[in-house]
C-alpha positions, 0 to 999 in steps of 0.5 A: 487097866489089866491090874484089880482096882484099888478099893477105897473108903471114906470115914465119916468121923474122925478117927482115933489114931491108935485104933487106925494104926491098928486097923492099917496092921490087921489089913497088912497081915490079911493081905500078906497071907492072901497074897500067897493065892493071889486073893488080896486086895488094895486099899485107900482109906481116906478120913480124918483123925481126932488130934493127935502129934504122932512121932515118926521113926527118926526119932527114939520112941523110949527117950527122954525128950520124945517123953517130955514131948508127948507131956507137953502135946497131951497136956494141950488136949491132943493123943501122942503116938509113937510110930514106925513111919518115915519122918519126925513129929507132926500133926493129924486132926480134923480140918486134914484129909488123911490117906492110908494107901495099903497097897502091894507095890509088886503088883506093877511091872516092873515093881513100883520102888519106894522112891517111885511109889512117894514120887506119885503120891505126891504128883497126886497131891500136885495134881490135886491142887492144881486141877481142882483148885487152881493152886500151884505147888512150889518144888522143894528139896524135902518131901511133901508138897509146899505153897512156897518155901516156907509153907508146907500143905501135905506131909508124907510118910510111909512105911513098906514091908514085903512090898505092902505098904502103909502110912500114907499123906495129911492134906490141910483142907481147912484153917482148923489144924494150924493152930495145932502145927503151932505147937511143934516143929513139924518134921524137923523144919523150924522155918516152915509153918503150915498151910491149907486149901481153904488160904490157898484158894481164898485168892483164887476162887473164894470158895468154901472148901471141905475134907469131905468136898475133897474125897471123888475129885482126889480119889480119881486123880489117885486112880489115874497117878497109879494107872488103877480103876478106883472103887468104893468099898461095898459095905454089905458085903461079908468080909474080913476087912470089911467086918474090921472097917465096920468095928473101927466106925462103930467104936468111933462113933461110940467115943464121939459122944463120950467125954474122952482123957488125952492119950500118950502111945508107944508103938 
């Protein structure tokens, strides 16, 4: 493969949503300046959130009802945030494999549009299924990938700027976020519930599935949808984005022992 590889990285605690967003926007603006030198690199941080409803960009961020909403989903124990991504409201929290891809879609010749770059995404989570798992997805006219008509497994929303992207996928690994999608009408499909790994295989392998099971078989399958070599981020080396990753898993992991208050966020 003639282009750099693409750097990953897996958090071990769940993540407040706010402080990722942030994070995802600090490696933005690191990548626009670089770019200018051709010294940026792309990015796939993979993790799972603490619960949070988070709202997409269909929706007015100051109105009333998205207001009462963010009320209602705090008051159950979940942050509410606010976004600029594709889609309308839907669900991240533990039991998901959540992946941001900052990536510079002019990297590829000729350059990887939009719609091709949501289309290999979601390949990747079919591919991902399929190999891994044995689970077969259905085709479905919305975006996302689907069990069947009325069960969804993988969301996807993306926002892209100057050809450098952000936002990403949620995959259900586990049963944990289906009572949280119980909540709302996730991406505006009141007919459509939630499903997951662990429900879709109990029929075919009976095996115990994991977030952290997912992450090498997923990340190789990334690498070959998006004709990259994929390597794990180095940890030791001294480095803006590397120092940001580092503060972001030393803040989580002091609020993970903390006692925290629901937060409602508009960005």
């Amino acid at each position: 493969m003639s282009l750099p590889p693409i750097l990953y990285h897996y958090f071990q605690l769940p993540l407040p949503y706010a402080r990722t967003l942030a994070l995802q926007e600090h490696i933005h603006q690191t990548q626009l300046l670089r770019r200018r030198s051709g010294q940026h690199q792309d990015y796939l941080l993979l993790l799972q959130h603490r619960p949070v409803y988070t709202a997409g960009r269909r929706q007015l961020l100051t109105s009333p009802e998205v207001e009462a909403e963010a009320a209602r989903l705090t008051d159950i124990g979940a942050d509410f945030v606010a976004t600029k991504r594709g889609g309308q409201t839907t669900y991240h929290g533990p039991g998901q494999l959540v992946g941001y891809p900052l990536l510079d879609l002019g990297r590829w010749s000729p350059p990887l549009g939009i719609r091709e770059y949501i289309c290999r995404m979601q390949k990747t989570i079919e591919m991902h299924l399929a190999e891994a798992h044995g689970v077969q997805h259905a085709p479905s006219e919305h975006t996302g990938v689907f069990l069947d008509a009325h069960t969804k497994i993988a969301s996807i929303g993306v926002q892209v700027r100057h050809r450098l992207t952000t936002h990403g996928f949620a995959m259900n690994i586990t049963g944990e976020p289906r009572v949280w999608f119980d909540q709302i009408v996730a991406c505006g499909l009141a007919d459509v519930k939630a499903g997951c790994i662990a429900d879709a295989t109990s029929t075919v392998k009976g095996s115990d599935v994991t977030v952290e099971g997912e992450i090498d078989g997923f990340v190789k399958r990334f690498g070959r949808l998006f004709e990259r070599d994929m390597v794990k981020l180095d940890k030791g080396v001294e480095e803006e984005v590397v120092d940001a990753i580092h503060a972001v898993e030393e803040e989580a992991q002091l609020s993970s022992d903390c006692p925290r208050e629901p937060a409602v966020t508009l960005i």
